[in-house]
C-alpha positions, 0 to 999 in steps of 0.5 A: 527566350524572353517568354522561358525567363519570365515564366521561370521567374513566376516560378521562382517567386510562387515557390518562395511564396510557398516557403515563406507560407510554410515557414510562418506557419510553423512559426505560428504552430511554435508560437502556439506550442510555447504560449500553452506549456504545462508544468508537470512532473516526471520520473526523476529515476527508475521507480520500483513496483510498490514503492512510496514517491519522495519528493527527491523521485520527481522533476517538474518540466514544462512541456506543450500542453497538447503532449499531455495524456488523458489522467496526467497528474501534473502537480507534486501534491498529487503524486508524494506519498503514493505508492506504485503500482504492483505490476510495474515501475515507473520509468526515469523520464516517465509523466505520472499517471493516475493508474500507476499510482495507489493511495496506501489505504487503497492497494489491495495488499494493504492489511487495513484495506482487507478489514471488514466493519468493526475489525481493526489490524491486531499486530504479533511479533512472532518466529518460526518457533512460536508459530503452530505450524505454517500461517499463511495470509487469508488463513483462519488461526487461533490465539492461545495465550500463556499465563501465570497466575499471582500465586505461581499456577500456569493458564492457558487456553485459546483467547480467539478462535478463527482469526483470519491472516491478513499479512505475514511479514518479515523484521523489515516488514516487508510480506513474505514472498517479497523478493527482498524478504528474508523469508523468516515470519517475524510479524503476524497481522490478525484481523480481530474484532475491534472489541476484543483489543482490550482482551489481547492487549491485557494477555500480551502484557500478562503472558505469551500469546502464540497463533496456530493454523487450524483445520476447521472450515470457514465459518465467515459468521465466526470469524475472530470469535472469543472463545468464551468457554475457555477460563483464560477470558474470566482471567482477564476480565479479572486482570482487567477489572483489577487495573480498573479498580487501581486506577480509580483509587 
């Protein structure tokens, strides 16, 4: 009897020792999870795809650091100002990842990330009305410009030839085939050389520039020329030395 009370009394005492070893262990473990939290940041709300982080978009949290991801970004400076990625939002609660956000030069649907060297982003207001047929991006079109001359005699020719679309947008600038989009053009952006800007600032101030889809095959050599045989460009250099002249005298 004696010999049962005492072996189960080593019992008693083994199993409790186990307990205080597991109990202090995970004391420790937790100890360890608080002496390494990290500030991050996450999702204040349902972010939307394409959409520019505001300050007002993130909570900064502290969280064990061994919880962390691989490319986390974890400070505001890293996040505002990025735009999310296309394919998906950002859900409320979410840390930010480096691959779910863009700086706006870098996404790939961005006008400017889509010029080539020695091209800049021309930018026309249009409609439906003064479109020549439908424009779509990556499409090759022509400027034609409208003028009349001081003494009363219309212009007109074709000022660029091949200019390539790089974006059509609506009046709240958003493209196209944006689901919010109203669907009706109301800017066309050109990419243009960035030489021939003075040429299409001085029609648009003197006249109506107008863009038409043209049929001819893609010439990458060609692309956004001055169409020099026109006599709307020998207008210009006139208008535009005239400017010159005035302001220098």
């Amino acid at each position: 009897m004696k010999k049962e009370i005492i072996l189960k009394s080593i019992l008693v005492l083994v199993l409790t020792g186990i307990l205080v070893l597991v109990f202090c262990a995970a004391a420790n473990l937790r100890a360890e999870q608080i002496l390494n939290l990290q500030t991050t940041c996450i999702a204040a709300r349902d972010i939307p795809p394409r959409t520019k982080v505001k300050p007002e978009d993130i909570l900064e949290v502290q969280i064990p650091m061994e919880y962390l991801q691989d490319h986390t970004l974890n400070t505001k400076e890293d996040i505002i100002g990025k735009y999310t990625d296309i394919q998906g939002k950002i859900p409320a609660g979410s840390p930010f990842f480096e691959t779910m956000l863009k700086r706006e030069e870098d996404l790939p649907d961005n006008p400017t990330a889509q010029l080539k060297e020695g091209q800049s982003a021309y930018t026309l207001e249009t409609d439906l009305a003064r479109l020549g047929g439908t424009v779509i991006p990556g499409q090759r079109t022509d400027i034609y410009v409208t003028m009349t001359r001081r003494d009363g005699s219309p212009i007109s020719g074709c000022l660029i030839e091949n200019a390539r679309v790089i974006a059509v947008k609506d009046h709240k600038g958003l493209d196209l085939d944006d689901p919010q989009s109203t669907g009706t053009p109301y800017l066309a952006i050109l990419a243009v050389n960035r030489n021939d800007l003075p040429y299409l600032s001085a029609a648009e101030t003197a006249g109506e520039e107008r863009v038409f889809s043209n049929g001819r095959s893609y010439d990458s050599t060609k692309e956004a020329v001055m169409a020099d045989d026109t006599k709307i460009v020998e207008y210009l250099e006139q208008l535009m030395n005239q400017e010159s002249e005035s302001a220098v005298s």
